[in-house]
N, C-alpha and C positions, 0 to 999 in steps of 0.2 A: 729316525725312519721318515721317510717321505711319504706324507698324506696322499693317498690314491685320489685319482681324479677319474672323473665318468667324463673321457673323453670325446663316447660319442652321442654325449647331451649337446657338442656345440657345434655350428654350422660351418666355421673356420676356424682353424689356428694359423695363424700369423706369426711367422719367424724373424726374428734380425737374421743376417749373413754372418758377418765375421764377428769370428767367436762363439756364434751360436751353434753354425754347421760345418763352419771350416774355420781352420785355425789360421787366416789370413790377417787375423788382426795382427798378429808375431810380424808378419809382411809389413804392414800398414805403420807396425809403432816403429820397425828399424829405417822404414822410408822417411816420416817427419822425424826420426832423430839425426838423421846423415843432413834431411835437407834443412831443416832450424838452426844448428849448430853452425854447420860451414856458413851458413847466412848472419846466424848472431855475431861468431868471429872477425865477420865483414864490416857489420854494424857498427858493432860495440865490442871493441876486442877487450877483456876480461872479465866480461859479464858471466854469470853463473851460465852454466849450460843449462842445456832443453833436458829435461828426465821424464825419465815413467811417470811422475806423479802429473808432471805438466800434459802427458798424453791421459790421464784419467780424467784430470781435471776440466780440460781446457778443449779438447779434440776429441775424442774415443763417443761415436758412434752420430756426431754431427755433419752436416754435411761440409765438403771439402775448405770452402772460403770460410762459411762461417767457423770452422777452426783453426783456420790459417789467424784469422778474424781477432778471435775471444785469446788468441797467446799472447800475441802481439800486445793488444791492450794491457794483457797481465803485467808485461816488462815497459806499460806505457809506451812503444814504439806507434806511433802514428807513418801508414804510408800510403799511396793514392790507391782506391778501389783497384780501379782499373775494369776490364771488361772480358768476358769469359774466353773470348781470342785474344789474351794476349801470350806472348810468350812467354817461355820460364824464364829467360834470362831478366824480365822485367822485374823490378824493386815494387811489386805490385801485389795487393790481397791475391788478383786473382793472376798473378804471375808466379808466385810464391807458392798457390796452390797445386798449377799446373806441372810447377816441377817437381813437386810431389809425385803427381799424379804418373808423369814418365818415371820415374825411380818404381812406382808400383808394378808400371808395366813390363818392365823390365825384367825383374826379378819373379814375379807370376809366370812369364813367359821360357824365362832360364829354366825356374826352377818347378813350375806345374802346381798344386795344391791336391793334399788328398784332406776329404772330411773326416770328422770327429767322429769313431769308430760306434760309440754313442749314439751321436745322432743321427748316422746311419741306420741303428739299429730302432731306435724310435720312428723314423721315417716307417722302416719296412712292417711296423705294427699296425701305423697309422693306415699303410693301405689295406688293411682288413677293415677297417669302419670305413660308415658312410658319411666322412668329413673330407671338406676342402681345403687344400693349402695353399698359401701362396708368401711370399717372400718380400721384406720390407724393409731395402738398404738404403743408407746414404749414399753408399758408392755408385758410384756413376758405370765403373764394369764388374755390378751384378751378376749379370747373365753371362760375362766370359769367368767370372770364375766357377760358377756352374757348373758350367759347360767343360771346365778342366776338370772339375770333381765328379764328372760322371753323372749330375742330381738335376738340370736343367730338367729333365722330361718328368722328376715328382710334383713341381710344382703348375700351377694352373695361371696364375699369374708372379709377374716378379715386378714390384713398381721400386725401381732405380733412381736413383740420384737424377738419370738423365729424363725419365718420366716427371717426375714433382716438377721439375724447371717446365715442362712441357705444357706440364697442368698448374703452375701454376701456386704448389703447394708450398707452404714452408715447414722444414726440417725439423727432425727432432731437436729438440724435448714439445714441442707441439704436434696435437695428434692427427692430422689429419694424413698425412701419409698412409699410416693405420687404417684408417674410416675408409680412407679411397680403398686400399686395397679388399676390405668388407666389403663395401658396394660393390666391386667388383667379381666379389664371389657370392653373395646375395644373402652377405651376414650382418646385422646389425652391431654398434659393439656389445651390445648385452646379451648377444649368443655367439662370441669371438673370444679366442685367447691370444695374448701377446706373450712371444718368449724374446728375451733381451739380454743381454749380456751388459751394457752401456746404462748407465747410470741416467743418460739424457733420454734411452730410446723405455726403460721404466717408466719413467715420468711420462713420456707420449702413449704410455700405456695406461697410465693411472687417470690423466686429462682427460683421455677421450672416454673415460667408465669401461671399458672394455671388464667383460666376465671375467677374465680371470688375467693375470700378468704374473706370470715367470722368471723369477732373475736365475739367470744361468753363471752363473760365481767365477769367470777364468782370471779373476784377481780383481775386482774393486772392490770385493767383500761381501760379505755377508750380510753384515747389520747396514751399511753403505746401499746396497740396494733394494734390504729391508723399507730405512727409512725413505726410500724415493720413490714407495709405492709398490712394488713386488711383494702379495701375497704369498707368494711360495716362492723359495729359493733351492737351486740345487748344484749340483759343482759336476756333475753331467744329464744331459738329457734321456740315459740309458736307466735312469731312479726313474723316470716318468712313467715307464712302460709297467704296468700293473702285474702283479705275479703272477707266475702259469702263463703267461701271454708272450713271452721272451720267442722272437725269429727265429726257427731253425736253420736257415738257408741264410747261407754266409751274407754279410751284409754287400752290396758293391759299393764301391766308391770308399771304401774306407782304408784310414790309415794304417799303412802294418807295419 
């Protein structure tokens, strides 16, 4: 059973995106699998393929280059940075990333995202108390997926992949994306909570002290995000919401 939380003891909670509130990471892991693989085939034709483990390990909840980044090295391929205009077609960190990045859009835009029926339903509790939310992706299109899941207008801020470049900040597993987004809603982290899904974005929760951090379980485990600093683990966001408190009014944005 999932230990109750007095949720409106804290001034913010802090979400990750995918995986936390939408299941866009399902999106994310078949885009670096299509784009790793046809590129390692290119590279090094009989090298082991890209798998799941390698998007837990190496990518899952960093931001774009720096996962492109941390694979590469794993298989020891060294190849030029490059610079955040470059193209996909380039043999580049950040050419490699960006063609990522069109396989995302693509596929988001074919196919639309609906959130975790869960965290819908946590959301619509949250707006009974007097706490603030706001949202804390690598992703660079935070805010369109949002905006396809219908949840853009619960949050108060959303600082994105293309915000930290902005500001400045560097990515999980370091906390400050986190802190920004506090500041921004006028919470310190010792009256903030982190929910994470990412192994790396625990960690940015556990660095920055933040009151409380959440691992949200959609496969890197249990004891896996235990040890990485997640005080509480749960394998939906819908165990959060305290008994007798459950929405009556159908969730919107949610999966059916």
């Amino acid at each position: 059973m999932t230990r109750p939380v007095a949720w409106e003891t804290y001034t913010a909670i802090l979400f990750d995106l995918d995986g936390v509130i939408t299941p866009t990471a399902v999106v994310h892991m078949q885009a670096w699998e299509e784009m790793f693989n046809a590129y390692l085939q290119e590279k090094t034709p009989g090298a082991p393929a890209y798998t799941d483990q390698d998007y837990f390990a190496y990518v899952d909840g960093k931001p774009r280059y720096d996962g492109v980044r941390d694979f590469l090295a794993s298989r020891d391929i060294q190849i030029p940075e490059g610079t955040p205009e470059d193209a996909p077609e380039l043999e580049t960190v950040c050419g490699l990333g960006n063609r990522k990045n069109n396989a995302f859009n693509e596929v988001l835009e074919r196919d639309g995202v609906k959130a975790y029926p869960g965290s819908v339903k946590f959301l619509d509790y949250l707006t009974t108390l007097d706490v603030r939310l706001g949202v804390v992706s690598s992703s660079v299109n935070a805010p369109n997926v949002l905006k396809a899941a219908g949840l853009l207008d619960r949050f108060e801020t959303v600082v994105s992949g293309a915000v930290a470049d902005e500001q400045g900040l560097p990515g999980k597993p370091a906390p400050d994306t986190f802190v920004y987004a506090g500041k921004v809603l006028g919470a310190t982290p010792s009256g903030a909570v982190v929910l994470e899904d990412a192994v790396s974005g625990v960690r940015a929760g556990k660095a920055g002290e933040f009151a409380l951090v959440v691992g949200v379980d959609r496969g890197a485990g249990h004891d896996v995000l235990t040890a990485a600093g997640a005080s509480l683990v749960v394998s939906d966001l819908a165990e959060l919401i305290p008994d007798g408190h459950s929405p009556e009014s159908p969730a919107r944005g949610a999966q059916q």
